[in-house]
C-alpha positions in Angstrom: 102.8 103.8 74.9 101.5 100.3 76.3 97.4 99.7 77.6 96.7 99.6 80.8 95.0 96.7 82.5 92.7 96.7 85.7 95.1 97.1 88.3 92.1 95.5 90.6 92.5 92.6 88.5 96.1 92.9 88.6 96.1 93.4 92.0 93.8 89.9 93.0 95.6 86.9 93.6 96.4 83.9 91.0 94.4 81.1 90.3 95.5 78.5 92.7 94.3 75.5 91.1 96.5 76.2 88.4 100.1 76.9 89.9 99.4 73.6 92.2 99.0 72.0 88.5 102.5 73.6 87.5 103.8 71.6 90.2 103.8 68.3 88.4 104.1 69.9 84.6 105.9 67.5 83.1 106.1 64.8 85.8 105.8 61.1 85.2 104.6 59.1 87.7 105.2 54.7 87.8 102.3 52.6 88.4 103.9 51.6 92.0 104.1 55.2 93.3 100.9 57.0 91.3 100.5 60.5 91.8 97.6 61.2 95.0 95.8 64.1 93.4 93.9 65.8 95.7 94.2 68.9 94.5 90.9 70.3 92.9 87.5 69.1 93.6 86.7 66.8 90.9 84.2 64.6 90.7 86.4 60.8 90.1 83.2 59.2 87.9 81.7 60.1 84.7 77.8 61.0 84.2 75.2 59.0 84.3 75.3 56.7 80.9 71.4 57.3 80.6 72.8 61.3 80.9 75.2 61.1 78.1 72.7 59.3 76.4 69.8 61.5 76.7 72.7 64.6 75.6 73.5 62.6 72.7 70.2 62.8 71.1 69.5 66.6 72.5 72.2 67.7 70.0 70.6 66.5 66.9 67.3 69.0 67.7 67.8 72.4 66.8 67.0 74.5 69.7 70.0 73.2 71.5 72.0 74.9 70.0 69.2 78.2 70.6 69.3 81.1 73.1 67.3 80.1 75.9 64.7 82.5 78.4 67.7 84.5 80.5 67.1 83.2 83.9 67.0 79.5 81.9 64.5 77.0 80.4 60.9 76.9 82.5 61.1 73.5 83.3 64.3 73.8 85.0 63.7 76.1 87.4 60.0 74.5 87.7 61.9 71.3 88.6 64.8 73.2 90.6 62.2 75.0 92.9 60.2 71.5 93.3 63.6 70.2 94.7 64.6 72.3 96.7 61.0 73.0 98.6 61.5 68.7 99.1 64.7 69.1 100.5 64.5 71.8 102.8 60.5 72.1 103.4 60.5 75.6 101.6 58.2 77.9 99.3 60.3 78.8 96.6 58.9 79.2 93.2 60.3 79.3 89.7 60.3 83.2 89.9 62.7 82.8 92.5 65.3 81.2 90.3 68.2 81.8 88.0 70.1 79.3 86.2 73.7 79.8 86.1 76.9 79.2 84.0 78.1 77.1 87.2 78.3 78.7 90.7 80.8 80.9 90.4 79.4 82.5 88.3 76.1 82.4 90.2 78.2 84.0 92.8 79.7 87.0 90.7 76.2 87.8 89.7 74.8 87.8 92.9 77.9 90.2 94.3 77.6 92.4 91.3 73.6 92.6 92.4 74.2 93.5 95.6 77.4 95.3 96.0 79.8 97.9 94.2 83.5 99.2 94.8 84.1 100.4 98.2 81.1 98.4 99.4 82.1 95.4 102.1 81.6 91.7 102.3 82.1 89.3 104.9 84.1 86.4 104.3 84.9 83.5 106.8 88.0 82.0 106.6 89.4 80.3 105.1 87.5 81.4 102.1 86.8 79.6 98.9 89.7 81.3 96.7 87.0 82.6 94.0 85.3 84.1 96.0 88.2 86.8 97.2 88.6 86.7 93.6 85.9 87.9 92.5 85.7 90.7 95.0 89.1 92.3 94.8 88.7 92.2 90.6 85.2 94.6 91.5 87.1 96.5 94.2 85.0 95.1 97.0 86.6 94.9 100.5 86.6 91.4 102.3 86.3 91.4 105.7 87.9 88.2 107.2 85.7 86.6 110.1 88.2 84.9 112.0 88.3 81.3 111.5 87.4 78.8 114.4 89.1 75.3 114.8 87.6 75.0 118.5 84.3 75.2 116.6 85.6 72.9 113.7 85.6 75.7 111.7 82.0 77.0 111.8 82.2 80.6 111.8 80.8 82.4 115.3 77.9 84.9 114.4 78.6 86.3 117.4 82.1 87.6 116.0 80.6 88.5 112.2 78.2 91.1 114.1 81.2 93.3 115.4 82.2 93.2 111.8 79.1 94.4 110.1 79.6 98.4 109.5 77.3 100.7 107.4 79.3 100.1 104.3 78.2 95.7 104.8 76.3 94.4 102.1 76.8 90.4 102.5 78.1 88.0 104.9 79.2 84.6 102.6 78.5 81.0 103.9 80.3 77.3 102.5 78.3 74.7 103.7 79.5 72.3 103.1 82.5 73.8 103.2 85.2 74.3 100.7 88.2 74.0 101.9 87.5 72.7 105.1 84.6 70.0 104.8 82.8 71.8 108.0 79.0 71.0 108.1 77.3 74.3 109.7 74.7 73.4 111.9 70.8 74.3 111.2 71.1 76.6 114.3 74.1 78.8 113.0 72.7 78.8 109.6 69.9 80.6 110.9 71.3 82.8 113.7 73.2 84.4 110.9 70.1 84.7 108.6 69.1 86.4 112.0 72.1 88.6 112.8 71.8 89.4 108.4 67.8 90.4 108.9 68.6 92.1 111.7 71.5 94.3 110.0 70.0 94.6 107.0 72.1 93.0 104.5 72.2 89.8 102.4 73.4 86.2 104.0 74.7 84.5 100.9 74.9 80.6 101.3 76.9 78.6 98.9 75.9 75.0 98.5 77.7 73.3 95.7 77.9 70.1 98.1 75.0 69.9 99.6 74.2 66.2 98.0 76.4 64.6 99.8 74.6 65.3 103.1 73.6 62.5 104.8 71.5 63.9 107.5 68.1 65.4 107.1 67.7 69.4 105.8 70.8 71.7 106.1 68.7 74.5 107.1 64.7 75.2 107.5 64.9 78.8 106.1 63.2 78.3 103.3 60.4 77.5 105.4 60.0 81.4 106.2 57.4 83.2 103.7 59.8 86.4 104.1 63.1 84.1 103.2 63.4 86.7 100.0 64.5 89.5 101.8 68.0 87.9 102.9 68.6 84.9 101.9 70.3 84.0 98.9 71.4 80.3 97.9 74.0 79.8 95.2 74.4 76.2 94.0 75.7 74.1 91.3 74.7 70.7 89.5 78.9 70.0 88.7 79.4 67.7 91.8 75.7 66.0 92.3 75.7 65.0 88.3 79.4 65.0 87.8 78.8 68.1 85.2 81.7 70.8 85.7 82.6 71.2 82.3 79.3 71.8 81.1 78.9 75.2 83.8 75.3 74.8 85.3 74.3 76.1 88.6 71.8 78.9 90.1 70.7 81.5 92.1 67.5 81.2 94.4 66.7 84.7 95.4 63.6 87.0 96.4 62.2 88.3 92.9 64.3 92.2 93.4 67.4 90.2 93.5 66.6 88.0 90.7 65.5 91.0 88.5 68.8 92.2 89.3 70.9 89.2 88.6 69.0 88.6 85.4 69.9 91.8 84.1 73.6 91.4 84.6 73.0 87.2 83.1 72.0 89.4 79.7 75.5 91.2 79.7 77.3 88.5 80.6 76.3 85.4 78.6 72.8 86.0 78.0 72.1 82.4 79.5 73.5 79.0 80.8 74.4 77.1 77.8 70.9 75.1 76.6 72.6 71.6 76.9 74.1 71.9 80.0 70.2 73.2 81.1 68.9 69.6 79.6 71.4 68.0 81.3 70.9 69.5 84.6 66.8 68.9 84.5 67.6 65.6 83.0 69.4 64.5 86.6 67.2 66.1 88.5 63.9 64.1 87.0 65.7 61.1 86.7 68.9 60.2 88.8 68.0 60.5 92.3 69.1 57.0 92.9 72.6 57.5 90.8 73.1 60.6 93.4 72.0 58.9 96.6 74.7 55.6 95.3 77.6 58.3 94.3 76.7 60.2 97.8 77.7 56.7 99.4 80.4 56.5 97.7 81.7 59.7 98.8 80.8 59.4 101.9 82.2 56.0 102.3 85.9 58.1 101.2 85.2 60.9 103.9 85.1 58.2 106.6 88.1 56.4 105.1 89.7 59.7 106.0 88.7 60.2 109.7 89.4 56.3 110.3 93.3 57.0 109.1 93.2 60.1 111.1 91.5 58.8 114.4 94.7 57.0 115.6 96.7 60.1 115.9 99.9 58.5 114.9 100.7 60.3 111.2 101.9 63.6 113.1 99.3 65.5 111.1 95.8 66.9 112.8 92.1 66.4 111.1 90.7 69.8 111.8 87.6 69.0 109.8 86.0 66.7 107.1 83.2 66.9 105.1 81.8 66.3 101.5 84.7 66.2 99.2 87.2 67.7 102.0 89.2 67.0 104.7 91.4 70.0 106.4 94.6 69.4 108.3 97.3 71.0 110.4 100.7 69.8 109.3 103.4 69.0 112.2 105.8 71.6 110.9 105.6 74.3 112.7 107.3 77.2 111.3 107.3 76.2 107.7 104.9 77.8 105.4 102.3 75.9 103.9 103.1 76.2 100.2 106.5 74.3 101.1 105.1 71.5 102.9 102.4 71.7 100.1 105.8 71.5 97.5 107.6 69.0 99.8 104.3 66.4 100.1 104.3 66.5 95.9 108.0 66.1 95.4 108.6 63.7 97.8 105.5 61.9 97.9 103.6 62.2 95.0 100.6 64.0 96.9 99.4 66.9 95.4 97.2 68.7 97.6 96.7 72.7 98.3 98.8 74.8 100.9 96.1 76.6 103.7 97.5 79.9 102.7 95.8 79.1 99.5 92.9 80.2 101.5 93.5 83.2 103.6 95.2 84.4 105.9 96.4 82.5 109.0 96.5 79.1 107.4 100.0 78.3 107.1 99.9 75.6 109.3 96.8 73.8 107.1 96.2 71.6 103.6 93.3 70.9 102.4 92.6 67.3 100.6 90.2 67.2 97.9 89.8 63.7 99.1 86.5 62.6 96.4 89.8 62.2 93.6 91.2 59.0 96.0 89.5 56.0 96.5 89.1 53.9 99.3 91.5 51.7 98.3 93.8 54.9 98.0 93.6 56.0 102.1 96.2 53.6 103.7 98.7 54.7 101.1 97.6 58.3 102.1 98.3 57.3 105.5 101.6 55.7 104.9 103.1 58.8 102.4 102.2 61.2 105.3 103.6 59.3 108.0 107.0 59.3 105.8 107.2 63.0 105.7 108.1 63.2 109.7 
């Protein structure tokens, strides 16, 4: 008689990421018709050299290689808080933060802290595919808040509060978003910390991207001495320092839901590896400048985008753009996104992800991870595209 395996985690879907990688297994591609891979949001650009230096000589001292405090080293989340009160005007302290294994992880432990099976979370889509992940493995129900492309893709708050039932724990917010790029404004940010207060339940904002905003705060509610009770931020140091294989990130929480997530930090891993902590406090005391030149450079590739898009001539629609992506609507009408997805790689050496990667509804989208290209890289975007019609 064979084991049995989680049929929960039998049940939830694939990794994405790695079927669109199957898709060129094996594949060659010529210097004069590279592969475009826009699949997963990479950053293009090592670390800082004075980063990898400053590792370099971390590993010859023994307590690198040493457990560290759960919720992470003292003068990282010292140094995290500091940042974060400069960025968005807030009173967050050290106690208020837990240093990750990279923010999806940061966002398991903060589900697991605040919901169980049968329990219900509200996810906008299109949803970052982890995240429905994670809550079908733990037998958490996702409740899809209809996505918006009259807003540009911000969800409505308005439409998650005829959602929000007794069994509600958490509404989930991208921002910036992953997959579609949308920027929430400051003003929906905080009417759905409002509707969240209001209701009872946790408003849980993702911001792996927010670095490569270019305009003021994202949100002033960290400004609000009772921000504990709802809020809670999940965010990673992978895209601002160009660290994803070293898994750093956090959880800034009131202290009942860091007591929580600490706990379950102890059964999982015990703590965030000790050299991806000295590397994260490392970029935060020291590379300001190397974050503000990369966020240019970004930046500079997100407008590459919208310029190729603005003339309306390559038969496919810019929904939104932002950060590291750009969503469209392909021209096929009818086809399912997967296939134009397969048809963009086979024929034209773009690898990007199908919409239905990301929810339901979305078989007329791709998303572009469009930080992987360069500048350089966006006319021959534009040209590939155009060939498809």
């Amino acid at each position: 008689m064979s084991l049995s395996v989680n049929p929960d985690v039998i049940r939830a879907i694939d990794p994405p990421i790695a079927e669109a990688q199957s898709w060129i297994a094996g594949r060659k591609f010529s210097p004069e018709n590279p592969l475009l891979d826009m699949a997963q949001a990479v950053p293009s650009y090592p670390p800082a050299k004075t980063l990898r230096d400053h590792l370099a000589s971390r590993l010859a001292k023994f307590e690198t290689a040493q457990y560290t405090p759960i919720a992470g080293i003292a003068p990282l989340r010292s140094t995290l808080a500091g940042h974060m009160n400069q960025a968005y005007g807030g009173v967050i302290g050290p106690e208020n933060v837990l240093i990750s294994a990279g923010c999806n992880q940061a966002y398991s432990l903060a589900i697991l802290a605040l919901a169980r099976a049968g329990d219900e979370v509200i996810l906008p889509v299109p949803y970052y595919f982890n995240h429905m992940m994670w809550l079908q493995m733990q037998g958490i129900s996702a409740v899809a808040l209809p996505f918006r492309t009259d807003r540009g893709g911000v969800p409505d708050p308005e439409e998650a509060a005829g959602l929000i039932t007794e069994r509600t724990r958490a509404i989930v917010l991208v921002t910036p978003n992953n997959p579609t790029g949308a920027v929430y404004p400051p003003e929906t940010i905080a009417a759905f910390r409002d509707l969240a207060a209001e209701r009872g339940i946790a408003l849980i904002i993702d911001e792996t991207y927010k670095d490569f905003l270019d305009d003021g705060p994202p949100h002033t509610l960290f400004r609000d001495e009772r921000w504990g009770e709802t809020l809670v931020q999940l965010y990673s140091f992978s895209k601002a320092f160009s660290l994803t294989g070293y898994r750093v990130g956090s959880v800034i929480a009131g202290e009942k839901v860091i007591g929580a997530v600490t706990k379950i930090m102890d059964t999982v891993s015990i703590c965030a590896a000790r050299i991806a902590q000295d590397a994260a406090l490392f970029g935060l005391e020291n590379l300001s400048e190397w974050v503000t030149d990369k966020r240019g450079m970004i930046n500079a590739r997100r407008d590459s985008v919208r310029e190729i898009f603005r003339a309306n001539d390559l038969g496919y629609e810019l929904i939104s753009s932002g950060a590291y992506f750009a969503y469209l609507q392909h021209p096929f009408g009818g086809t399912p996104a997967r296939d134009v997805a397969r048809r963009l790689v086979d024929e034209q050496n773009i690898l990007c992800l199908p919409g239905s990667f990301f929810g339901s509804n979305q078989e007329q989208c791709l998303r572009l991870a469009y930080a992987n290209a360069t500048v350089e890289e966006m006319p021959v975007l534009a040209e590939r595209l155009q060939a498809t019609l």
